[in-house]
Every structure is written in C-alpha cells, then in structure tokens.
C-alpha positions in Angstrom: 0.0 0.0 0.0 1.1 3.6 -0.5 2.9 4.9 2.5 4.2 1.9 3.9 7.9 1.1 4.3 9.1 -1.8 1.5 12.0 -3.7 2.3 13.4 -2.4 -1.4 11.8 0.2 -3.1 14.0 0.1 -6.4 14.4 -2.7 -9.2 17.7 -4.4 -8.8 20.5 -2.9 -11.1 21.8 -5.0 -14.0 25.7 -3.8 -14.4 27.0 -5.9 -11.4 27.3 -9.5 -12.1 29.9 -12.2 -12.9 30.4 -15.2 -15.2 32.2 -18.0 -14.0 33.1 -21.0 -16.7 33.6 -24.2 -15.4 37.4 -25.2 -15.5 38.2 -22.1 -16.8 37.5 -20.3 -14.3 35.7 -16.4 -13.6 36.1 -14.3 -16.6 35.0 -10.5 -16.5 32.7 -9.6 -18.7 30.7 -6.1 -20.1 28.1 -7.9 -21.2 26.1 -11.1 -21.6 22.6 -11.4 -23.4 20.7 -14.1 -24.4 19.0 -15.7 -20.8 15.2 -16.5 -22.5 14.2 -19.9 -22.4 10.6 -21.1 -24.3 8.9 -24.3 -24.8 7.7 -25.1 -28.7 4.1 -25.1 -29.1 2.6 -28.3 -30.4 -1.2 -28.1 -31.5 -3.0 -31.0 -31.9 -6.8 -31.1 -33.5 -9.1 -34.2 -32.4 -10.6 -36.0 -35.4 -14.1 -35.4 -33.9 -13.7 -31.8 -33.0 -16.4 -30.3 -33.7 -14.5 -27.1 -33.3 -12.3 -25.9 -36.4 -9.5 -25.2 -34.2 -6.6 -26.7 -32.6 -5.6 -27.0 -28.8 -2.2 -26.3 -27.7 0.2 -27.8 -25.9 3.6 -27.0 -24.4 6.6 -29.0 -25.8 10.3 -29.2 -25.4 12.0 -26.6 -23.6 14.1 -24.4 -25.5 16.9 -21.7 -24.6 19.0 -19.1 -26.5 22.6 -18.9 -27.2 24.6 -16.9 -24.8 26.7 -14.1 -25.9 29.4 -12.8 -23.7 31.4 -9.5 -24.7 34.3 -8.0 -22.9 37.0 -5.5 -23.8 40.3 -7.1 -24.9 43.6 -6.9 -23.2 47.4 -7.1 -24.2 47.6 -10.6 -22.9 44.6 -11.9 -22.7 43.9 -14.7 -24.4 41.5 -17.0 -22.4 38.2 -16.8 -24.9 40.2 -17.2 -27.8 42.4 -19.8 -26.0 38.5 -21.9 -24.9 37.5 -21.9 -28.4 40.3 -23.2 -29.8 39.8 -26.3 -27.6 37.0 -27.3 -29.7 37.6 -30.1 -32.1 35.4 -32.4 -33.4 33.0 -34.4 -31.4 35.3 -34.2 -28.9 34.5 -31.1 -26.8 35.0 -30.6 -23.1 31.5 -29.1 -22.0 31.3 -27.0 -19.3 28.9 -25.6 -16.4 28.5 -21.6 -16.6 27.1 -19.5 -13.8 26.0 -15.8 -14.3 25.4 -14.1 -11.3 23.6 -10.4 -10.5 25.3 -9.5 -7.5 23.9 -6.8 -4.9 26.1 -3.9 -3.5 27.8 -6.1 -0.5 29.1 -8.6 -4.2 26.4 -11.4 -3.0 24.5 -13.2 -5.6 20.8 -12.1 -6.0 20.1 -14.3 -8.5 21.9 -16.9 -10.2 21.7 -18.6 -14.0 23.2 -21.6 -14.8 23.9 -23.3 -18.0 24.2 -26.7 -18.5 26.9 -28.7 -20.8 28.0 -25.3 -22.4 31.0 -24.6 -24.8 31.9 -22.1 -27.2 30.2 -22.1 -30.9 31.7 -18.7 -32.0 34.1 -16.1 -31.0 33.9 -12.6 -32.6 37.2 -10.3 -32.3 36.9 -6.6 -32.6 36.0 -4.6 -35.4 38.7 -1.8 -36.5 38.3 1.3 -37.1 40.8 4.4 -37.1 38.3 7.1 -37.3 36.8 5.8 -33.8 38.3 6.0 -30.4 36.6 3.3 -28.7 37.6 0.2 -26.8 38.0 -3.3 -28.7 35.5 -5.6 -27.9 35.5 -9.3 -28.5 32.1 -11.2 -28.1 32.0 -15.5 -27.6 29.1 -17.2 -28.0 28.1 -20.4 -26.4 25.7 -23.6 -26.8 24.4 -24.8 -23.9 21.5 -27.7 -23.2 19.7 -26.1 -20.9 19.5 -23.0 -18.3 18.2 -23.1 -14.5 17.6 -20.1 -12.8 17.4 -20.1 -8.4 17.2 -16.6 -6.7 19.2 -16.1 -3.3 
C-alpha cells in the first residue's frame, strides 16, 4: 500500500554481475545477453472436434545462445584460447554461472547453464576514425538454463 515502508523500493540494477566458466575459471565480462528460455508449441486437432481449431500444448523446452562481450587486453587470451579447444565431437562441456550480485558482491540471483561450450568467437571490429575500446564477443551452446534466486 502507498505509505508503507518496503523492504526495497528500487528494481535491482543489471551492471553488477559475474560469469564464472567451469574449469576455466571467472572471466569479467561487459556484457552477456541471451537468458530467455521457451517451450515449442505443439497443436493437436481431435478427429471429432467439432470445433475448427486446434488446442495447444507446451513441448520441449528451448533456450537461447549466450553471448558474452568484454574488452580485450594485451595478454589476454583466455576466450580465444577456450574456443580453440574445440575439435570435433570431442568437446569438453562445461557448467557456466552468471550471477547479479547486490552492492555487498552477494548473488541475488543466479543462472546456470548446463553442458555449455563455445560455438563462436567474434574479435573486434577496427576502425581508425573511432576511439573506442576493442570488444571481443564469444558465443556459447548450452543444453539447458536453470535459474534459483538467493
């Protein structure tokens, strides 16, 4: 109700959070997009419906690639360094947590991927009419996301 104290009157902010990649290990990044999961639709029609529609059902459960971005640095080469340890059918998959942290660096809520590894890694454009900061963007596979708040 108006007037009343609330434990936490604002939405939580979205620019403090961290990734963490299986073996390895916690990578820093400016941004990661791509947390929707949906289930398919399958519609079915009984043969003595007397209705000309269909009914609908959900199905499997779907999720989005993941794309991670983060500025480069002189001697990083981790992303780069994960990709390159695909080969095929003989990938190392690996568990990824993405966390939103609160201001204390606690977890408010937590997304996990399940048997993720890299499909694509994007490095920077170039440009020498810009000043801006090169960005390199990875983009992983993943069977399936969980999410659990705090």
């Amino acid at each position: 109700m108006a007037g009343e104290k609330q434990e936490s009157p604002w939405p939580v902010p979205k620019f403090h959070f961290k990734v963490t990649i299986g073996g390895v290990g916690e990578i820093a990044f400016q941004e990661v997009s791509g947390l929707d999961t949906e289930h398919d639709i399958i519609e079915y029609r009984t043969e003595d419906s007397i209705e000309f529609s269909t009914v609908k059902m959900p199905g499997l459960r779907k999720a989005s690639d993941i794309s991670l971005k983060k500025g480069m640095f002189k001697d990083d080469t981790a992303l780069f360094d994960y990709f390159m340890q695909v080969k095929m059918n003989t990938i190392k998959r690996e568990t990824v947590t993405i966390q939103l942290l609160d201001e204390e660096h606690s977890p408010l809520f937590t997304w996990t991927l399940k048997n993720a590894f890299p499909i694509k890694v994007t490095s920077t454009d170039m440009n020498a009419q810009n000043s801006e900061v090169a960005i390199e963007e990875m983009t992983l596979a993943h069977e399936g996301v969980t999410f659990e708040k705090a």
